[in-house]
Structures are given as C-alpha cells and as structure tokens.
PyMOL commands that place a pseudoatom at each C-alpha (Angstrom):
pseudoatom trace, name=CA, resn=UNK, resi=1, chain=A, elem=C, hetatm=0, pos=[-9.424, -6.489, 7.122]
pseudoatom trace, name=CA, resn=UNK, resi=2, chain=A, elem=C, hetatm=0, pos=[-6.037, -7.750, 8.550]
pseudoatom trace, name=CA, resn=UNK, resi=3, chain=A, elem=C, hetatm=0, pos=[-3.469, -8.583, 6.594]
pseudoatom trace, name=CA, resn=UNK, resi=4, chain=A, elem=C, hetatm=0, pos=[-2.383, -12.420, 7.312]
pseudoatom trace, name=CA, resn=UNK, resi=5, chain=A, elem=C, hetatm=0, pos=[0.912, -13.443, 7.923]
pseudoatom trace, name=CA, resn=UNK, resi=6, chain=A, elem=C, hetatm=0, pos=[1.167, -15.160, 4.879]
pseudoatom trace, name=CA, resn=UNK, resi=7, chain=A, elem=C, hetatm=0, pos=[-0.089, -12.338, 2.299]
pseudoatom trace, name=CA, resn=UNK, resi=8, chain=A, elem=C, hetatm=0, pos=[2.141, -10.242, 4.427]
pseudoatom trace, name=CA, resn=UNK, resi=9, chain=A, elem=C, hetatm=0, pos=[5.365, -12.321, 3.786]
pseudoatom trace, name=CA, resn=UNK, resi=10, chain=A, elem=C, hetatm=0, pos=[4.745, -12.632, 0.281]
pseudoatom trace, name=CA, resn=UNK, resi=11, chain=A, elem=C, hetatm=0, pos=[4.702, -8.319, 0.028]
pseudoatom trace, name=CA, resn=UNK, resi=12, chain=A, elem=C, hetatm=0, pos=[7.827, -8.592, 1.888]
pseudoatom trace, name=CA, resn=UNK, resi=13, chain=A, elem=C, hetatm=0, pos=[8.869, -11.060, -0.402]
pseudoatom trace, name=CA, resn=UNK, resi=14, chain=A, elem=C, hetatm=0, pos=[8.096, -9.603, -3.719]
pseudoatom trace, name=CA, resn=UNK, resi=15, chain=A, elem=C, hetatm=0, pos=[9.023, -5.841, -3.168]
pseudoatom trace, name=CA, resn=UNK, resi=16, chain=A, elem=C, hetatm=0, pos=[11.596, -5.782, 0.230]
pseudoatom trace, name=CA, resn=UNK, resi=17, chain=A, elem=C, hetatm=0, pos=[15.895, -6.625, -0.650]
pseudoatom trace, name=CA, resn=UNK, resi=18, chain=A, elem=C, hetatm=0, pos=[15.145, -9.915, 2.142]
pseudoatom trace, name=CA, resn=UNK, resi=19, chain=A, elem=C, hetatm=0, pos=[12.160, -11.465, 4.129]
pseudoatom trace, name=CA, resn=UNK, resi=20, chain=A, elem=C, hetatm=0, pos=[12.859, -9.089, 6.556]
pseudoatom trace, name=CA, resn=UNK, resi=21, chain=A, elem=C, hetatm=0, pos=[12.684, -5.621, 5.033]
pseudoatom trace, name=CA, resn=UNK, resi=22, chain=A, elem=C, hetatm=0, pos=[9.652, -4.238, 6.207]
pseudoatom trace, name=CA, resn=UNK, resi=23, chain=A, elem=C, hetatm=0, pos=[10.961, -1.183, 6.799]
pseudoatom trace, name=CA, resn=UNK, resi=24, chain=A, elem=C, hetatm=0, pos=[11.256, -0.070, 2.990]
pseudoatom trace, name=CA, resn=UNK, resi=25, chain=A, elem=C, hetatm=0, pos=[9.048, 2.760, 1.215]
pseudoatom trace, name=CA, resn=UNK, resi=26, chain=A, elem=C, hetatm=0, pos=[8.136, 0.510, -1.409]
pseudoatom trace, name=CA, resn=UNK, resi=27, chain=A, elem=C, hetatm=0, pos=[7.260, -2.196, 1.062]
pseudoatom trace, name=CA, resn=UNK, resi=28, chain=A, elem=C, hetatm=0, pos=[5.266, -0.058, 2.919]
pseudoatom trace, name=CA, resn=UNK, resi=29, chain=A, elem=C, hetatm=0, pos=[3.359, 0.916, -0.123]
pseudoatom trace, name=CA, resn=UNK, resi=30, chain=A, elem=C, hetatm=0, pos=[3.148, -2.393, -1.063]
pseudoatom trace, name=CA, resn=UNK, resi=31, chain=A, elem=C, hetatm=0, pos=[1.008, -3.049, 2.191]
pseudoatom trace, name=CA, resn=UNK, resi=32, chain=A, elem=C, hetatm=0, pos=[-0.837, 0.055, 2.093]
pseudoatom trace, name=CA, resn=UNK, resi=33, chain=A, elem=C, hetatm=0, pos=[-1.928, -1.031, -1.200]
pseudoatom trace, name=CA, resn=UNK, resi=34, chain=A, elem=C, hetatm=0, pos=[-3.128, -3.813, -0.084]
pseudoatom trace, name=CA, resn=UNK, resi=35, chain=A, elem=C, hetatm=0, pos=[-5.305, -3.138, 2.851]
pseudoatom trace, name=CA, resn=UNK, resi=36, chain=A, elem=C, hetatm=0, pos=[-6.664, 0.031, 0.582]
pseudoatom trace, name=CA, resn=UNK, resi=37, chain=A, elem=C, hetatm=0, pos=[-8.054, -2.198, -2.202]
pseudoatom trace, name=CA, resn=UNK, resi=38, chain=A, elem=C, hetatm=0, pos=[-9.829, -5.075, 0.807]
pseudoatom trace, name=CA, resn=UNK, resi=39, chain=A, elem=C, hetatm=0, pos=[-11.166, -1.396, 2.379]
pseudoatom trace, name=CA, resn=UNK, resi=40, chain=A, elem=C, hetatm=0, pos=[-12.788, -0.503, -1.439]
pseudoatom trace, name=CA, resn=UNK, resi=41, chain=A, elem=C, hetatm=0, pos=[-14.443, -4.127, -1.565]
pseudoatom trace, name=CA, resn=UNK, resi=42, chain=A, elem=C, hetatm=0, pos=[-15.444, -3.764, 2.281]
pseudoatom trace, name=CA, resn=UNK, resi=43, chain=A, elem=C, hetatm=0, pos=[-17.155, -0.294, 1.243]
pseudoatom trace, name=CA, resn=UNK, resi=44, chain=A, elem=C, hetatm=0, pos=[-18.467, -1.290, -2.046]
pseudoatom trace, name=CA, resn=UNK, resi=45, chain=A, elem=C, hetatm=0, pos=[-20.669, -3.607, -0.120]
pseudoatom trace, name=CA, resn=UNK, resi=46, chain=A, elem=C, hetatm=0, pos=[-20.875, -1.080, 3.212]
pseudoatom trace, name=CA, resn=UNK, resi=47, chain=A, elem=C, hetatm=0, pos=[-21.327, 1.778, 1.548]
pseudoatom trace, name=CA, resn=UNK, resi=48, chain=A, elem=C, hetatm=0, pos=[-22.262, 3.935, 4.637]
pseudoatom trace, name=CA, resn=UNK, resi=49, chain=A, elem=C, hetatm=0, pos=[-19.919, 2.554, 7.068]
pseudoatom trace, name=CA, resn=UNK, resi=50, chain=A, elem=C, hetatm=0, pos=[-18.160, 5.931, 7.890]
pseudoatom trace, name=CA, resn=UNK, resi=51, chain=A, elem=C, hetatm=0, pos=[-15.297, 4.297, 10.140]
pseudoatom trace, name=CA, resn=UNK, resi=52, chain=A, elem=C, hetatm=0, pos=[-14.134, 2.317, 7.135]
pseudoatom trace, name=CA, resn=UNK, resi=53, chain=A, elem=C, hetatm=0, pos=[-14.094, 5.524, 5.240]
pseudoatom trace, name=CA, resn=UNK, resi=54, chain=A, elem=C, hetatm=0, pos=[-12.325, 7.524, 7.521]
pseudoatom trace, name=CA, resn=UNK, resi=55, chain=A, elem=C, hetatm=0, pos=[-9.958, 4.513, 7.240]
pseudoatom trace, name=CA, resn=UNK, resi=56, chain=A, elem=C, hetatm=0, pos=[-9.277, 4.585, 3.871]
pseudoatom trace, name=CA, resn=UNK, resi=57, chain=A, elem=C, hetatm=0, pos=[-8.923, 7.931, 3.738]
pseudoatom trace, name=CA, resn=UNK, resi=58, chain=A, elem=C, hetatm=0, pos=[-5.971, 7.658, 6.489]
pseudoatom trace, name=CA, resn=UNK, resi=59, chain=A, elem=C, hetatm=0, pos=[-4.465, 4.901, 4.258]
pseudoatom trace, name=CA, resn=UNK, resi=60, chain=A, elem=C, hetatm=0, pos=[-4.146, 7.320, 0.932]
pseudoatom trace, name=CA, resn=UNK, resi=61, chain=A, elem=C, hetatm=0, pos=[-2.655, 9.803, 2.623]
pseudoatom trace, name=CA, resn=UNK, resi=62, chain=A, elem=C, hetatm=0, pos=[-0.172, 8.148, 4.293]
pseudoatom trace, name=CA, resn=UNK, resi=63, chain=A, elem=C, hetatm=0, pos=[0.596, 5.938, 0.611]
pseudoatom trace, name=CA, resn=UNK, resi=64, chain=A, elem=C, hetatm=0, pos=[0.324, 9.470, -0.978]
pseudoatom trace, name=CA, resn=UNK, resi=65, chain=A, elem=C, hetatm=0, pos=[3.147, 10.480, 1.420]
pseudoatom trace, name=CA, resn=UNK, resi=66, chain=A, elem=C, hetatm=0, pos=[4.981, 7.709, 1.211]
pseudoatom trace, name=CA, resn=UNK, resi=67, chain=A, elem=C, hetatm=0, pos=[5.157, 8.006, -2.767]
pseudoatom trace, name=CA, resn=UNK, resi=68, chain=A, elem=C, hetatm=0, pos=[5.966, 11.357, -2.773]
pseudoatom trace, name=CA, resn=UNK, resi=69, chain=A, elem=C, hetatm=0, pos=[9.264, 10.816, -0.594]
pseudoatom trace, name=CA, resn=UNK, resi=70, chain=A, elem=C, hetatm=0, pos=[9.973, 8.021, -3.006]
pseudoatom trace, name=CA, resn=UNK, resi=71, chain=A, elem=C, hetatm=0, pos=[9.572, 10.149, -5.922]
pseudoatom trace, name=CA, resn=UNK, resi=72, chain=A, elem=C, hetatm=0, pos=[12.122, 12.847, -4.228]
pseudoatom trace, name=CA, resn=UNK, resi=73, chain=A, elem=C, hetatm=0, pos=[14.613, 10.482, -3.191]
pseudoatom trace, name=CA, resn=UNK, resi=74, chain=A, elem=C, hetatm=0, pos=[14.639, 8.046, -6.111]
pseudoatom trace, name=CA, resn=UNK, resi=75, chain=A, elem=C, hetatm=0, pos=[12.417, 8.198, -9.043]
pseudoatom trace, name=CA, resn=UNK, resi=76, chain=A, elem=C, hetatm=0, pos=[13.458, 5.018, -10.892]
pseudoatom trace, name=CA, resn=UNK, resi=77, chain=A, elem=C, hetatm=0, pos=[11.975, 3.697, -7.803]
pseudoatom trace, name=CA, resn=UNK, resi=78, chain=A, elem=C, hetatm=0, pos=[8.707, 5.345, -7.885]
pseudoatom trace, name=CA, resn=UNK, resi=79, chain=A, elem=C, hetatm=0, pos=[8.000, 4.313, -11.511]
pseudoatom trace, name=CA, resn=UNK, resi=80, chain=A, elem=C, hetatm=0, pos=[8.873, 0.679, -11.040]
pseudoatom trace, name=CA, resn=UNK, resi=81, chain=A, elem=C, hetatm=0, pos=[6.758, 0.241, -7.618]
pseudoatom trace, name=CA, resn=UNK, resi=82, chain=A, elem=C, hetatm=0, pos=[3.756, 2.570, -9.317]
pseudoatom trace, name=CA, resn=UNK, resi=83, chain=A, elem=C, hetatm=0, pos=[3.918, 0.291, -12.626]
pseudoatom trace, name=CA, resn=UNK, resi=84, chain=A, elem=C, hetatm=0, pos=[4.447, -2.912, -10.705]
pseudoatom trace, name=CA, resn=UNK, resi=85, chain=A, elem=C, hetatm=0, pos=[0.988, -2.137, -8.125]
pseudoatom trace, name=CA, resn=UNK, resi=86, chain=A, elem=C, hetatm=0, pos=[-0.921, -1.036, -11.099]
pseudoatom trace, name=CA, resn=UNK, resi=87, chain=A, elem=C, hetatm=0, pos=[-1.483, 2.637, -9.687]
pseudoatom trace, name=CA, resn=UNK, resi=88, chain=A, elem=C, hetatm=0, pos=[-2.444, 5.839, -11.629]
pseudoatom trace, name=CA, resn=UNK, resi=89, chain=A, elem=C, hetatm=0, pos=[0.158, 8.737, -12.133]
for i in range(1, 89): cmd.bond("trace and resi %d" % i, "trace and resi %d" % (i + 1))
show_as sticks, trace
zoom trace
C-alpha cells in the first residue's frame, strides 16, 4: 500500500513550490490522501482486516491535524488544497 516513487513525485510535483518540498502541509496532505483512499479500496475488499483499520484511522487523524493547522495559519490555503483533493468541509 506503498506509495511508489513515481506517484510520490508527481504529489510533490502538483501541490509542493519545487520537486523537493516534501516538507509542506499541503504536501503532506496530499500524500495522506493518497494512501487513505488505496487503504478504503484495500478494506472495501478486507473488510475485517483490523490492522488496516487501525491504519486508516492513524492516517485521518494525522490529515485531520494537519488541516486544521492549515486552516489556522492560512485559510486561502486550506480551501484551495480541500477543493483541489476533492474532500468534504
């Protein structure tokens, strides 16, 4: 359920200031974002694989964090990255 290197670099890409801005909130989202939605297929076939939930779980909360720091520090921000991943708020 690894990201590869190239889906990785193409996050980077798409939502960091340079290829090497992996350090950014909205980067980090970005990736979040992405391993939560391959968790949700993973468990819509594994339904009762409790590690995987526990996982994903982990994953919200630490996205949930991460947006709400966003949302403190720059809200133009927020609404961009939120509108650009397709999340609910």
């Amino acid at each position: 359920m690894a990201l590869t290197k190239e889906r990785k670099a193409e996050i980077v890409k798409k939502f960091g200031k340079n290829e090497k801005d992996t350090g950014s909130v909205q980067v980090q989202v970005a990736l979040l974002t992405d391993q939560i939605k391959a968790l949700t297929a993973h468990l819509k076939a594994n339904h009762k694989d409790a590690a995987s939930k526990r996982s994903l779980q982990i994953l919200v909360g630490q996205r949930r964090s991460l947006l709400d720091y966003l949302i403190r520090t720059d809200r133009d921000a927020y609404f961009h990255l939120i509108n650009d991943l397709g999340l609910r708020k």
